[in-house]
Each structure stands twice: as C-alpha cells, then as structure tokens.
C-alpha positions as CSV (number, residue, x, y, z in Angstrom):
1,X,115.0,114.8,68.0
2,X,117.4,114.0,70.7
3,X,119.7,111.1,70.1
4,X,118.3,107.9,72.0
5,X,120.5,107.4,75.5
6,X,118.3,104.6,76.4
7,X,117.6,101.5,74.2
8,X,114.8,98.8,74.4
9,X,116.1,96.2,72.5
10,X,113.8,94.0,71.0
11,X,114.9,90.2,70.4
12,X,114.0,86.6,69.0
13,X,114.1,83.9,72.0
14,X,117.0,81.2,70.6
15,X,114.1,78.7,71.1
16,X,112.1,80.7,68.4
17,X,109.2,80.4,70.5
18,X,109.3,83.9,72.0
19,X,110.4,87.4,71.6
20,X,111.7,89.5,74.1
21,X,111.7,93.4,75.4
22,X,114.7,93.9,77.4
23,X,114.3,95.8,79.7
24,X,110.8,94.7,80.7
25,X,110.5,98.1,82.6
26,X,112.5,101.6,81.6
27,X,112.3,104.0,83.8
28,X,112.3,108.0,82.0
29,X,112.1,111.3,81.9
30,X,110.1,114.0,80.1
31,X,111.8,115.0,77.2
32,X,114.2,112.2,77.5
33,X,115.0,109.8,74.3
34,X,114.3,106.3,73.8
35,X,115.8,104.3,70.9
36,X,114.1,100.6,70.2
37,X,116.5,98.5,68.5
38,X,115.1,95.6,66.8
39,X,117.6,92.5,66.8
40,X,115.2,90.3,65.2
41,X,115.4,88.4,61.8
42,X,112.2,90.8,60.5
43,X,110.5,94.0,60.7
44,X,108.6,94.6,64.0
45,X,106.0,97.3,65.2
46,X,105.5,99.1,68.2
47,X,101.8,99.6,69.5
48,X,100.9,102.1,72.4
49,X,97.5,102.7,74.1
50,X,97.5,106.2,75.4
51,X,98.4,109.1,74.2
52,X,101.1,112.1,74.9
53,X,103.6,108.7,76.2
54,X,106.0,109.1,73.1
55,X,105.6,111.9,70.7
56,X,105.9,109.6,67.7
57,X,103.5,107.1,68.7
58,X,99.5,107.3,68.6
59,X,97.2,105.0,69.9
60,X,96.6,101.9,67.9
61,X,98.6,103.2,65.0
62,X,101.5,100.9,64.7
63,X,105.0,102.4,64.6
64,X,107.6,100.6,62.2
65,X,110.6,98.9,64.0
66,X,112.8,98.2,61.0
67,X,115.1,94.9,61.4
68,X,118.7,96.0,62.1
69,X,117.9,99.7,63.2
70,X,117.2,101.6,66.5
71,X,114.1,103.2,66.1
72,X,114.3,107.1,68.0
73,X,111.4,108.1,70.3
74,X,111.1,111.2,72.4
75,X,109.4,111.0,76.1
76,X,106.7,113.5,75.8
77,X,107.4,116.8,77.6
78,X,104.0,116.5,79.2
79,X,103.3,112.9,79.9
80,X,101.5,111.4,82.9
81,X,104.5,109.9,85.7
82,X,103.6,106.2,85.9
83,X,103.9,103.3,84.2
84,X,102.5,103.0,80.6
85,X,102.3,99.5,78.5
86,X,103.4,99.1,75.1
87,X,103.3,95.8,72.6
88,X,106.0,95.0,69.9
89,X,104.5,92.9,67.7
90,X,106.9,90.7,66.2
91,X,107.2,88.1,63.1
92,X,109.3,85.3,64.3
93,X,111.4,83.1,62.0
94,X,109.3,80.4,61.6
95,X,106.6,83.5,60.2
96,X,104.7,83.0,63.8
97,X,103.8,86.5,65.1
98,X,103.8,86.9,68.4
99,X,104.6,90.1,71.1
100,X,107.3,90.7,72.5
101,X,107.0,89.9,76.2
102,X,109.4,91.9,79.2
103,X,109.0,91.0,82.9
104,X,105.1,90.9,82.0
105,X,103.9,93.2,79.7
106,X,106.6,96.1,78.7
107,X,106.3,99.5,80.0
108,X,108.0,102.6,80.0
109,X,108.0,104.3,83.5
110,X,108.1,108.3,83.7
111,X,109.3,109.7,86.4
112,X,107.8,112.6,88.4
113,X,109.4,116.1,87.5
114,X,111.6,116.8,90.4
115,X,110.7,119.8,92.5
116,X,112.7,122.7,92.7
117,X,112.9,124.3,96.4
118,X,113.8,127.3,97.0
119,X,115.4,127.9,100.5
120,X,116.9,131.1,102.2
C-alpha cells in the first residue's frame, strides 16, 4: 500500500450537533492513496456503495476509522471516472450517531486516465 498523499479528515462540529467530511469532494486517481483521518472523540466507519472505488472497502461492509489514526485506502486501478458517495458514520460525544456530512453527501471523484498521443 502506497502511503496516503491525500487525507479526508473526518471531524466533530464544535456544536456537537454535526460531523464533518472535509473535503466534501476529492478529486483522484487510479492507483492513487487516500488516507481518512478521524479527528473525532470515537471510533468511526466508512461505508461505500459500489464496488472496485477503494480496494479496501466493499459494499455495505463497514470499514473501521479508529479515533486518532489515518486510515490508508488505495483508489482502485480500474475504477469507473466519476463521482462516487461514501458515508462515515460517526458516534458523537453526546453518544448521538450521525454521518458525517461534506458539501452534500461526500464523494471521492476519479479522474479519467489521461490519454497518451502519439504524434510524429
């Protein structure tokens, strides 16, 4: 696994109302690494719905987002450009669970593979 250049950091609202996915939107590559870093006062868990997004995450199997740690992901080398949701699901302070909320619901964005041309 690559080390993560990119981080998602997952945080707890000062209101304790809300948590929050920041960025809302991260734009990758293929192959690329992702870390989630969970800032909040609790263990978290990262839920995606499709498949061959991040190589360790399945659909609706939760991934563990230990409290205090950056959590390494890998973009798939063959995932679909576009944008693809995810949900952190988060235990607040006050033991409210809530997701995590980014500009509306969090994705990660995959860029198209750029094409080579090949000019003489």
């Amino acid at each position: 696994m690559k080390v993560a250049s990119r981080k998602v950091y997952i945080l707890e609202l000062p209101s304790g109302a809300y948590a929050l996915a920041d960025p809302g939107g991260l734009e990758v590559d293929r192959g690329e690494a992702i870390g989630f870093e969970n800032q909040t006062a609790n263990d978290a868990a990262l839920f995606i719905a499709e498949e061959n997004v991040l190589v360790e995450a399945h659909p609706l199997t939760g991934v563990l987002l230990p409290r205090g740690a950056v959590t390494p992901f890998t973009v798939a080398s063959d995932a679909e450009p576009g944008a693809h949701e995810y949900q952190v699901l988060v235990t607040l302070r006050s033991g409210r669970r809530v997701f995590a909320v980014g500009s509306s619901t969090p994705r990660i964005i995959i860029r198209p593979p750029t094409q080579v041309s090949m000019s003489v």
